[in-house]
PALUM-365661 format. One record per residue (C-alpha): residue number from 1; residue in one letter; x, y, z. Coordinates in pm, 1 decimal. Example, Ala and Ser with C-alpha at 12.3 -4.5 7.8 and 13.67 -1.06 7.14 Angstrom:
REM residues 2
REC     i   aa         c1         c2         c3
REC     1    A     1230.0     -450.0      780.0
REC     2    S     1367.0     -106.0      714.0
This chain:
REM residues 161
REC     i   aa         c1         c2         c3
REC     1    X      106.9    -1586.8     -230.4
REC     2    X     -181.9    -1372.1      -84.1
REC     3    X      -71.0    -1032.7       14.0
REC     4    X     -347.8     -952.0      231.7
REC     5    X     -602.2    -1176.2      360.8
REC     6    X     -874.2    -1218.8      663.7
REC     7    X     -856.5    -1483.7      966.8
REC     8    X    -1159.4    -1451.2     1166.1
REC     9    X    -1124.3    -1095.9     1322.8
REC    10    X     -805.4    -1057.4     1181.7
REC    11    X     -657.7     -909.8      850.5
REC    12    X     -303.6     -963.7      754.4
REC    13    X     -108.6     -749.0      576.5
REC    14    X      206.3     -962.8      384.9
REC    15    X      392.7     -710.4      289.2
REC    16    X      383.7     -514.4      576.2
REC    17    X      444.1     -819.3      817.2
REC    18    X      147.9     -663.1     1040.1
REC    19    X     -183.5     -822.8     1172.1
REC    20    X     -439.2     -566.8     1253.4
REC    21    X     -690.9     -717.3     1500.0
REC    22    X    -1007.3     -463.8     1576.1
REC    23    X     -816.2     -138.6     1581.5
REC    24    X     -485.5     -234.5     1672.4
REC    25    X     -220.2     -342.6     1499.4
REC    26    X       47.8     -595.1     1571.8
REC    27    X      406.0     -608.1     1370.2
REC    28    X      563.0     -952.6     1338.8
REC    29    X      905.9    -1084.5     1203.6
REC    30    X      947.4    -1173.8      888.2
REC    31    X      979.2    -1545.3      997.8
REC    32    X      621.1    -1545.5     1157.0
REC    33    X      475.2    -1387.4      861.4
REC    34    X      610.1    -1639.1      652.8
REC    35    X      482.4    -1946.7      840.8
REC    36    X      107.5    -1743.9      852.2
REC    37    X      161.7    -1715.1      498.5
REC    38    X      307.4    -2091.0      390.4
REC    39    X      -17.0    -2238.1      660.4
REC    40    X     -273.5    -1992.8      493.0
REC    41    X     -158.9    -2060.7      147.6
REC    42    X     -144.7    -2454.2      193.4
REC    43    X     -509.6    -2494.3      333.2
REC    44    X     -359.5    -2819.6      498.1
REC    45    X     -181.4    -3031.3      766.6
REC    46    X      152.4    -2859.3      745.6
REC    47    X      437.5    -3068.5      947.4
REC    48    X      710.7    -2896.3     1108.4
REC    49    X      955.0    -3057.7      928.5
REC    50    X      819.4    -2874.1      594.1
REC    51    X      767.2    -2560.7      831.6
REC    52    X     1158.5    -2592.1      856.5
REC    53    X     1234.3    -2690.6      512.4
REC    54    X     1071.2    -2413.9      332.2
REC    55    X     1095.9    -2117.5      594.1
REC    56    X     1399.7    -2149.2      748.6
REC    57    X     1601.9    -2319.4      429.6
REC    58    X     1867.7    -2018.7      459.1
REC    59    X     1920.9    -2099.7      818.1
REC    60    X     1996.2    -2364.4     1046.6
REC    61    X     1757.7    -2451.4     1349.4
REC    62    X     1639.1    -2628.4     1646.1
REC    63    X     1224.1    -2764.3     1599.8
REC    64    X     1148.7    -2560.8     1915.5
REC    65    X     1174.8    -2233.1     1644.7
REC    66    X      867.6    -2340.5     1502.7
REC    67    X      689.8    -2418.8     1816.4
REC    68    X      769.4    -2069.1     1950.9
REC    69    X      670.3    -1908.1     1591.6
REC    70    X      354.2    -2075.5     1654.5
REC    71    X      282.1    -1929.5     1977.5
REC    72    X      389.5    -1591.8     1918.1
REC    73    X       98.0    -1611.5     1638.0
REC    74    X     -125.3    -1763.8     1841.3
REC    75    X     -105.6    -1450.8     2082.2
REC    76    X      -70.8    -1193.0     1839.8
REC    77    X     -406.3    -1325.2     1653.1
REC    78    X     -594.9    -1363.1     1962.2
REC    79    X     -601.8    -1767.6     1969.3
REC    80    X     -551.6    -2005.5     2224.1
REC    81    X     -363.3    -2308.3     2219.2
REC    82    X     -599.1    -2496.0     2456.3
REC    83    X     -931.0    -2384.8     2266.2
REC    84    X     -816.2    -2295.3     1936.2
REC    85    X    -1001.8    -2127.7     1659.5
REC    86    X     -735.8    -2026.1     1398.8
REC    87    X     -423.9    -2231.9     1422.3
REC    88    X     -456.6    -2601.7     1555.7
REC    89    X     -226.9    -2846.4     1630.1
REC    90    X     -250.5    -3201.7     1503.7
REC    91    X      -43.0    -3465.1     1744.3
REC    92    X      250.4    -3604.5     1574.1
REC    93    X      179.8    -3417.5     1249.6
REC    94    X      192.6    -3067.7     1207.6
REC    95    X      -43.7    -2763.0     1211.9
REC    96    X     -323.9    -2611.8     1026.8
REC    97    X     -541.0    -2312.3     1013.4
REC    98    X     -891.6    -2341.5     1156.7
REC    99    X    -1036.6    -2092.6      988.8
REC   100    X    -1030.3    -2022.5      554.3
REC   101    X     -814.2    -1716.8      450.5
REC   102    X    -1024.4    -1476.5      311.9
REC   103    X     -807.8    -1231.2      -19.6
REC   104    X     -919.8     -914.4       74.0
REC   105    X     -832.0     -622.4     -113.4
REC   106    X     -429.7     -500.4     -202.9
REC   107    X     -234.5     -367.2       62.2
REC   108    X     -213.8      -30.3     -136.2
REC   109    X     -179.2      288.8       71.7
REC   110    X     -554.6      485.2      146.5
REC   111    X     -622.0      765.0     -151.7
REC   112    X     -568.6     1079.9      -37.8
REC   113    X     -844.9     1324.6     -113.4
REC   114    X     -713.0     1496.2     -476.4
REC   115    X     -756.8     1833.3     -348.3
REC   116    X     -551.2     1750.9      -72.6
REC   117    X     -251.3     1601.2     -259.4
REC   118    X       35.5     1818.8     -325.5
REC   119    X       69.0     1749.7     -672.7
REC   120    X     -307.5     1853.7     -743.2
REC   121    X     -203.5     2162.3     -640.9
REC   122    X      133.1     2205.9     -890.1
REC   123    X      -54.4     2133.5    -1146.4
REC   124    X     -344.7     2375.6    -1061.2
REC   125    X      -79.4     2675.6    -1034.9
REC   126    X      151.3     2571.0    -1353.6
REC   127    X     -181.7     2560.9    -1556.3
REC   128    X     -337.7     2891.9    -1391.9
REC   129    X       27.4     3017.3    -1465.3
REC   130    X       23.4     2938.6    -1836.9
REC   131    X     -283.2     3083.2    -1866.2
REC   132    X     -143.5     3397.5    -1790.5
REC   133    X      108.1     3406.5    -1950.2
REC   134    X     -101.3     3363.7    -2281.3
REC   135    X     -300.5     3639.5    -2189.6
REC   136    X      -55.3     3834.4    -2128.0
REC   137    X      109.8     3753.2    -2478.2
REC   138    X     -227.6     3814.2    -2661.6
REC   139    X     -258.9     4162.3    -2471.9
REC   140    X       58.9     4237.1    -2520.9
REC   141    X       70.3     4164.5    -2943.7
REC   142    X     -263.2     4343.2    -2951.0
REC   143    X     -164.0     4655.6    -2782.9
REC   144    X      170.4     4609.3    -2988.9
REC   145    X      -59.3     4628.4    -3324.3
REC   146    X     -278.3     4884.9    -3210.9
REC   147    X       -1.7     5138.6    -3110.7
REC   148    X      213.4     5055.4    -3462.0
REC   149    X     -142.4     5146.6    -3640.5
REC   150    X     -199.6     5481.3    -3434.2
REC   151    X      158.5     5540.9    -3472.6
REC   152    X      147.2     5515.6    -3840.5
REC   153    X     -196.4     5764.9    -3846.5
REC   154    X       11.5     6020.0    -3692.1
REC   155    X      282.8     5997.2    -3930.1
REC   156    X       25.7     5993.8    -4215.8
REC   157    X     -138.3     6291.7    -4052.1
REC   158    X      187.3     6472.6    -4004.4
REC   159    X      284.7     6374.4    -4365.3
REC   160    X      -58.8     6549.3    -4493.7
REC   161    X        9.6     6836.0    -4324.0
């Protein structure tokens, strides 16, 4: 099963049950993306009968269901029933896509810019925070030793006196 792929103009998104045609983007049922997907994924005469049988197998429906899936897709990718260029109809047999899907890349989310993710950020702070607080530990022992040694002249001194 593709989970994104290009028709024509179009790219469709699987998982997102969305068809993005130039800039704008078109959300379809779960149904229609399912028949794109079975047509796209079949690269063949597909009848309505296996339409039926493999899409709707959890429910029961009428053959007009398909017909109206069809057109719904037509519109929503921009085709044309009368001059078509993605989905055709074949008399008496079924339908087929016009046009070869095209696996374009994942339908993963756009990368944010690292220095503008959040986390980026945490872990900038928690390291610049460690940091400091080892520095502050090293000053701390160091003035620790040097006040113990001049502490211990004076008593020397004192004790020489």
């Amino acid at each position: 099963m593709m989970k994104r792929f290009a028709l024509g103009q179009n790219t469709v998104d699987v998982d997102r049950n969305a068809i993005q045609r130039k800039k704008e983007t078109f959300r379809i049922s779960t149904k229609e993306m399912e028949v794109l997907d079975y047509l796209a994924n079949n690269g063949r005469v597909v009848s309505r009968t296996e339409l039926l049988e493999n899409v709707w197998a959890d429910v029961v429906v009428n053959s007009e269901v398909v017909t109206l899936t069809i057109s719904r897709l037509r519109s929503v990718l921009g085709d044309d029933s009368r001059r078509p260029q993605i989905i055709e109809t074949i008399p008496k047999k079924g339908y087929r896509l016009m046009v070869t899907p095209e696996v374009t890349a994942t339908t993963a989310k756009p990368h944010r810019s690292v220095l503008r993710s959040g986390w980026f950020w945490v872990g900038t702070l928690t390291c610049l925070l460690l940091v400091m607080i080892a520095l502050f530990s090293i000053v701390r022992t160091e003035y620790g030793k040097l006040e113990s040694e001049r502490g211990a002249d004076v008593v020397v001194e004192e004790a020489t006196k």
